[in-house]
C-alpha positions as CSV (number, residue, x, y, z in Angstrom):
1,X,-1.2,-4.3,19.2
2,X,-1.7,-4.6,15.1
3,X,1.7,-4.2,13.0
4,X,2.0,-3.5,9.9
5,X,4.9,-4.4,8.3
6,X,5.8,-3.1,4.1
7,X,8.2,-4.8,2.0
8,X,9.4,-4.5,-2.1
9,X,10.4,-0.8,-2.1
10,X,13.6,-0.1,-4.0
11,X,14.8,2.0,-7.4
12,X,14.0,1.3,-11.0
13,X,14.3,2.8,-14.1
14,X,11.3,4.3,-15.8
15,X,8.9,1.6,-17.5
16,X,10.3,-0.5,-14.8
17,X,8.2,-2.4,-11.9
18,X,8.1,-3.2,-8.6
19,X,5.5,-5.4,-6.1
20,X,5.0,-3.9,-2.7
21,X,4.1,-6.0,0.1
22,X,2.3,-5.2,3.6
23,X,1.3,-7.8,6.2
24,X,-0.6,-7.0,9.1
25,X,0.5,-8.8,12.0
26,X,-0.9,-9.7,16.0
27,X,-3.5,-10.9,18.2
28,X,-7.4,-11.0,17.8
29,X,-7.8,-8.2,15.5
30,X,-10.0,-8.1,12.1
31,X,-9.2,-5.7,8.8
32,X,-12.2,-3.9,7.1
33,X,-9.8,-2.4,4.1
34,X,-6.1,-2.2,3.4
35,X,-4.7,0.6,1.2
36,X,-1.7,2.1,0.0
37,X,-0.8,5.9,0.1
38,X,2.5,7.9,-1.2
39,X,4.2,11.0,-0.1
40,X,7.0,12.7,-2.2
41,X,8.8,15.0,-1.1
42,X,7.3,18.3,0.3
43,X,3.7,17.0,-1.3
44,X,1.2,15.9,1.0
45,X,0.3,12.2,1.1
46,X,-1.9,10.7,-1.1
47,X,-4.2,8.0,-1.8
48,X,-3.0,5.3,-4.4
49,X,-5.0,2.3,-4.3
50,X,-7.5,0.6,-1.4
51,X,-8.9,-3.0,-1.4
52,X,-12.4,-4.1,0.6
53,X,-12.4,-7.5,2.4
54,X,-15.1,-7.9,-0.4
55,X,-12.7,-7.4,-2.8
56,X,-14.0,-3.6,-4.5
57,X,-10.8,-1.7,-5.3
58,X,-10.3,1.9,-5.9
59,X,-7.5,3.7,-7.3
60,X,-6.0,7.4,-7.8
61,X,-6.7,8.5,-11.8
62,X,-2.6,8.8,-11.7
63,X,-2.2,4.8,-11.2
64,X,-5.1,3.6,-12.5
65,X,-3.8,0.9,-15.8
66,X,-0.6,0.5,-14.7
67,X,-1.0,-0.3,-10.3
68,X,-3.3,-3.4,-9.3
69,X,-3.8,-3.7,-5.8
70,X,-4.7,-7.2,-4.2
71,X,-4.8,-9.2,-1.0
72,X,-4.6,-12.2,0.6
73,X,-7.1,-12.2,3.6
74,X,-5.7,-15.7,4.9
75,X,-2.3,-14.1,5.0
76,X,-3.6,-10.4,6.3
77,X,-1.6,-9.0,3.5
78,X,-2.4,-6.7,0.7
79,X,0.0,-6.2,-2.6
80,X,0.3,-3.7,-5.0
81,X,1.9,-4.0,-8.4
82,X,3.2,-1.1,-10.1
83,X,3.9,-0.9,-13.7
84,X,5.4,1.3,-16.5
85,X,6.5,3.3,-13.7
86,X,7.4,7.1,-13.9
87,X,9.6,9.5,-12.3
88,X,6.7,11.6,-10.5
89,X,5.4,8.0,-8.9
90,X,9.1,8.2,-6.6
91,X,7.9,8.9,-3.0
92,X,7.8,6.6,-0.1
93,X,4.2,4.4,0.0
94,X,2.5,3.3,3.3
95,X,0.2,0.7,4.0
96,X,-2.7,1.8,5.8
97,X,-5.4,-1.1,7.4
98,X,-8.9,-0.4,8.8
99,X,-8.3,-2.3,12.3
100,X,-11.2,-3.8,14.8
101,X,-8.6,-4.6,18.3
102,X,-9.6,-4.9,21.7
103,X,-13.3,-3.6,20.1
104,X,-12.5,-0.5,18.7
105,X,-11.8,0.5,14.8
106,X,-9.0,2.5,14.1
107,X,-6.1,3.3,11.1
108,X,-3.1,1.5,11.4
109,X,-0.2,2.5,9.1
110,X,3.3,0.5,8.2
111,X,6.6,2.1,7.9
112,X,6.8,3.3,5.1
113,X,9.2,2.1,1.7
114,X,11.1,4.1,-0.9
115,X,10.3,3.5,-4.3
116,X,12.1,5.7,-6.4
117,X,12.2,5.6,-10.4
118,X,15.2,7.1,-12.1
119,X,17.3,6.6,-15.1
């Protein structure tokens, strides 16, 4: 079985950051992609950011200039660090990989962390 495992979530003011961490974790597996995605409350989740194994990012217009996404393929982990953060980006972000285990692709998704930004 794949795990992953998020990290970095916690409250800030606005303007503030924070660096979310998500490694991926088992036995014989590969990673096509790694993302994050956010869901506030009552919304429904959303895409914020994805990486390539290549390295081609892509990010939601509402991020884009203050998150980076990154990774570290060595490590199976993927980053993303969030600056001049706002109010409306407070909702609890997943990690999502593109697994190959036991042959077959599928989704994996972490946890889940809080980030919430408040004065």
């Amino acid at each position: 079985q794949v795990r992953l495992v998020e990290s970095g979530g916690g409250s800030v003011q606005p303007g503030g950051s924070l660096r979310l961490s998500c490694a991926a974790s088992g036995r014989r597996f590969s990673i096509n992609g790694m993302g994050w995605y956010r869901q506030a409350p009552g919304e429904q989740r959303e895409l914020v950011a994805t990486i390539t194994t290549a390295g081609s990012t892509n990010y939601a217009g509402s991020v884009k200039g203050r998150f980076t996404i990154s990774g570290d393929r060595a490590k199976n982990t993927v980053y993303l660090q969030m600056n001049s953060l706002k109010p409306e980006d407070t909702a609890v972000y997943y990690c999502k990989a593109n697994v190959r285990y036991g042959g077959i692709w599928s989704d994996y998704w972490g946890q889940g962390t809080q980030v919430t930004v408040s004065s």
